[in-house]
C-alpha positions as CSV (number, residue, x, y, z in Angstrom):
1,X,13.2,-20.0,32.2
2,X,11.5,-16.5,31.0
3,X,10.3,-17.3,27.3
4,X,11.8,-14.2,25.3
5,X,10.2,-12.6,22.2
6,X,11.6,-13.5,19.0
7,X,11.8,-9.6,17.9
8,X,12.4,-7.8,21.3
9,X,13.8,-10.1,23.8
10,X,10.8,-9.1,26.1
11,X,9.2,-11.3,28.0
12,X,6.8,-13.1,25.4
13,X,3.1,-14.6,26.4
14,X,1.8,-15.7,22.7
15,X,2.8,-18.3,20.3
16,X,3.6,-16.5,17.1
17,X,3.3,-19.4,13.8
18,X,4.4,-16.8,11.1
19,X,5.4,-18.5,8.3
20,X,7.5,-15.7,6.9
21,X,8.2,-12.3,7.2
22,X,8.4,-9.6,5.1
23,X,11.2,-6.9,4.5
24,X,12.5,-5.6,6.9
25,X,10.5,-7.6,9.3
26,X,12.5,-9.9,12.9
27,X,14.6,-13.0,11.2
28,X,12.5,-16.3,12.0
29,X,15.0,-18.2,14.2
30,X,13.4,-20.9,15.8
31,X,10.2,-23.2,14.8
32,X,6.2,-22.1,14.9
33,X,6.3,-24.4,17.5
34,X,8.8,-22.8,19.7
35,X,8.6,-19.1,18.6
36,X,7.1,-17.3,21.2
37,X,6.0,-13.4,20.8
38,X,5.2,-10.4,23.4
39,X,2.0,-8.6,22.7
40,X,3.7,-5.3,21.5
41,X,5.3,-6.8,18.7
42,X,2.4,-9.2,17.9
43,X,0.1,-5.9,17.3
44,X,2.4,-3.7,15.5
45,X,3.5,-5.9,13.3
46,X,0.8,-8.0,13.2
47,X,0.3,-8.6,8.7
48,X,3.1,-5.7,8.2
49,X,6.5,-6.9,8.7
50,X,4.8,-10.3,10.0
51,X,3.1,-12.1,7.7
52,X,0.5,-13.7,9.9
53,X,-1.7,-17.1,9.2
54,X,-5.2,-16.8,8.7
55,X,-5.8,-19.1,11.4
56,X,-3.9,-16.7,14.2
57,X,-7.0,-16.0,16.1
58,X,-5.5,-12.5,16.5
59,X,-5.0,-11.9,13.3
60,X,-8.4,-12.5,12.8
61,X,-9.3,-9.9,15.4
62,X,-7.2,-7.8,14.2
63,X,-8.7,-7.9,10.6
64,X,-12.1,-7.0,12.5
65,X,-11.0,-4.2,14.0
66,X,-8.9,-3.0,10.5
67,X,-11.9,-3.0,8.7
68,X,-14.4,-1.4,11.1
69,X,-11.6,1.6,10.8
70,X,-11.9,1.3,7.2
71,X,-15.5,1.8,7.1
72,X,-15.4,4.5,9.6
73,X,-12.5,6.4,7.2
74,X,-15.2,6.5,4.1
75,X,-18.7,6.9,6.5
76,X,-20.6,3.9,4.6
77,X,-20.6,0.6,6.1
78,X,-23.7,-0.4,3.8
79,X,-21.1,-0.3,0.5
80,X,-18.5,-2.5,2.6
81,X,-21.0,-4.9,3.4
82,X,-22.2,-4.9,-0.6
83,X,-19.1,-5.2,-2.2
84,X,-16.8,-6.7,0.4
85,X,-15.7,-9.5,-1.7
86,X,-14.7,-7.4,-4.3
87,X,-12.8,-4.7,-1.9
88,X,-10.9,-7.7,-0.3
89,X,-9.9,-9.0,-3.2
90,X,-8.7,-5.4,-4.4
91,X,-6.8,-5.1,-1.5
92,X,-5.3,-8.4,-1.5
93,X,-4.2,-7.8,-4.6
94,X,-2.6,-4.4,-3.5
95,X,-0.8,-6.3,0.1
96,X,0.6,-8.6,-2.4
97,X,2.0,-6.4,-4.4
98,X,3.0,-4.9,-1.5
99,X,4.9,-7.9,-0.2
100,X,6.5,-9.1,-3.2
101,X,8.2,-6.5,-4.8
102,X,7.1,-2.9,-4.1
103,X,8.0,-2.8,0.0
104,X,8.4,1.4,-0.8
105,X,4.8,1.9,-1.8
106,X,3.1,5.0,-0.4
107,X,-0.2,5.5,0.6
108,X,0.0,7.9,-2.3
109,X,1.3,5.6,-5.0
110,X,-1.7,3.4,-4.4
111,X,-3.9,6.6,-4.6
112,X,-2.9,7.0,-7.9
113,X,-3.2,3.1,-9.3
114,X,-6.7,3.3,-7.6
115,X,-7.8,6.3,-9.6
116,X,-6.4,4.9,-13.0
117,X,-7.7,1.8,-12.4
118,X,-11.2,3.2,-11.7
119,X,-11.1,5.6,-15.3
120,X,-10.4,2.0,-17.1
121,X,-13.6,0.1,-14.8
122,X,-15.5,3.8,-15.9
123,X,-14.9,3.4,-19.6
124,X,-15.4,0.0,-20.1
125,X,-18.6,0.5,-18.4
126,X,-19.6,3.0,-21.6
127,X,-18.8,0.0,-23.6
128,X,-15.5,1.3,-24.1
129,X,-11.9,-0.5,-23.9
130,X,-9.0,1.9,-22.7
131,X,-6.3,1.6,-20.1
132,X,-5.4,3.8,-18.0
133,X,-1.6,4.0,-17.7
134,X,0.9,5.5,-15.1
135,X,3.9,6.7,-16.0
136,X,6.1,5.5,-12.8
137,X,6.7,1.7,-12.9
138,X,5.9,1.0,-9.9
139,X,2.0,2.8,-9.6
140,X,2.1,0.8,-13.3
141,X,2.8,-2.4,-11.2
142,X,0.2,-2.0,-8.5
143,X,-2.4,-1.0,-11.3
144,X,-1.5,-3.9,-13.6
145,X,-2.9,-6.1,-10.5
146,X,-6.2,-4.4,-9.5
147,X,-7.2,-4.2,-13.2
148,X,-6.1,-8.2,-13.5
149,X,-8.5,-8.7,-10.0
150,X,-11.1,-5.9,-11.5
151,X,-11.1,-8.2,-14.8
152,X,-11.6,-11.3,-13.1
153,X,-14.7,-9.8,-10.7
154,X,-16.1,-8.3,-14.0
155,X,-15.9,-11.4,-16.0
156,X,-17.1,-13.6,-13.0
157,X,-13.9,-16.0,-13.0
158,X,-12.5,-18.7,-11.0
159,X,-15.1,-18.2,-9.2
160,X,-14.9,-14.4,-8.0
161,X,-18.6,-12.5,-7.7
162,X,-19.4,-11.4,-10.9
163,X,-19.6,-7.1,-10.9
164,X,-20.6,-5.0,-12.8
165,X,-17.8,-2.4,-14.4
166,X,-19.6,0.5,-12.8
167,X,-19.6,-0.9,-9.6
168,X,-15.9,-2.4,-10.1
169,X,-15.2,1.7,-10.6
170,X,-16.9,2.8,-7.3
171,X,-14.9,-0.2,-5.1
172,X,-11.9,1.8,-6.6
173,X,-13.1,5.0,-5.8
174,X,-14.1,4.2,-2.5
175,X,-10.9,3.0,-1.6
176,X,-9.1,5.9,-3.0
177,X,-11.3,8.3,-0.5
178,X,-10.6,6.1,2.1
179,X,-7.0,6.5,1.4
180,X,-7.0,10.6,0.8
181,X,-9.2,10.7,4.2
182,X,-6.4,9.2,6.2
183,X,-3.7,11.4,4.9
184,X,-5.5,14.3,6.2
185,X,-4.6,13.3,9.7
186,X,-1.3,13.1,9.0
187,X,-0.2,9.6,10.2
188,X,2.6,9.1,8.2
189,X,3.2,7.7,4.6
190,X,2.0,4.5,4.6
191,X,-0.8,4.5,6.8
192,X,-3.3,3.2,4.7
193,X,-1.3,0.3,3.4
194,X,-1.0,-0.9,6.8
195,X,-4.5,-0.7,7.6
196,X,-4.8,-2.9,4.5
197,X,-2.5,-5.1,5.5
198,X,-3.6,-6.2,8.8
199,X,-7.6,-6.2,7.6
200,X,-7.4,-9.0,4.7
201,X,-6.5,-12.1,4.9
202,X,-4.1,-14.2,2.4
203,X,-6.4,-16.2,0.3
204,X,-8.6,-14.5,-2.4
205,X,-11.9,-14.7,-1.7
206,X,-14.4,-16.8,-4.5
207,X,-18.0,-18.5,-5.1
208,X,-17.4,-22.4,-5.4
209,X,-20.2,-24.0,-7.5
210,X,-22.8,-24.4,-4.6
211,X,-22.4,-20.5,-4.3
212,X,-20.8,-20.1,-0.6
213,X,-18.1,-18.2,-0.2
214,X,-14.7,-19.5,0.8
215,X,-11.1,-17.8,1.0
């Protein structure tokens, strides 16, 4: 008997072990064991309207590839590689967001939280303690959770990379060019946010005592 995908109704060749899905994602009928998935739906919806398990070996794949594309949208692989504990756990802080309450979020919405997060990192950097605010609720929301992450990095807490407020500024800069270089070409509205949400996983990333890195 053909195995059918659970979103389609093609013919499905991968096991799909979402635990959830997300608004507007395919209704999770049957079991992780039994729920089968064809590769269309696996890759577009692959961390957007499924929410994927870190231990999907395509998801992890796919998180490769979503942040090689991220480093080729801002041209510097080097400040990736130097602050990619940070930048995941800014972005993780923006998918959940994301996920939880703000499905509507626009590339350009998160533009705008980036850059008021990154004037708050910049002052307090000058010794300085002043937050930047947005108007619109829901920019307010999505800044409200960098600057809690931001906070956490700068303090060095449960066990996130200490960083300096400067730098904390330039991972928020950085991913606001990243974003304005991808609306250039013109891909739609939510572009980057997808990007994001297929290239992190869905634990934050921290030091344990012993100083390796687990999320």
């Amino acid at each position: 008997m053909r195995e059918a995908c659970f979103v389609c109704g093609r013919k499905a060749t991968r096991q799909c072990r979402a635990g959830s899905v997300l608004e507007g994602g395919p209704g999770l009928s049957n079991s992780p064991a039994q729920r089968r998935i064809c590769s269309q739906c696996c890759g577009k919806g692959r961390g957007r309207t499924i929410e994927c398990p870190d231990t999907c070996p395509r998801f992890r794949a796919g998180a490769r590839t979503a942040l090689l594309r991220l480093a080729e949208l801002s041209g510097d692989a080097d400040f990736e590689i130097r602050f990619g504990e940070a930048l995941h756990n800014l972005r993780l802080a923006l998918v959940r967001v994301r996920r939880t309450g703000l499905a509507d979020l626009t590339d350009l919405d998160a533009k705008q939280a980036f850059a008021n997060v990154a004037d708050t990192m910049r002052t307090r950097s000058g010794g300085l303690i002043f937050d930047f605010r947005s108007p619109d609720p829901r920019v307010q929301m999505l800044g409200d959770a960098l600057l809690a992450v931001a906070t956490l990095h700068e303090r060095g807490g449960k066990g996130m990379a200490k960083t300096e407020a400067i730098d904390l500024m330039r991972c928020l800069k950085y991913m606001e060019k990243q974003a304005a270089t991808l609306e250039k070409q013109g891909r739609g509205a939510t572009q980057y946010l997808d990007l994001i949400c297929q290239a992190v996983s869905n634990d934050y990333l921290t030091r344990e005592p012993d100083g390796v890195v687990r999320g």
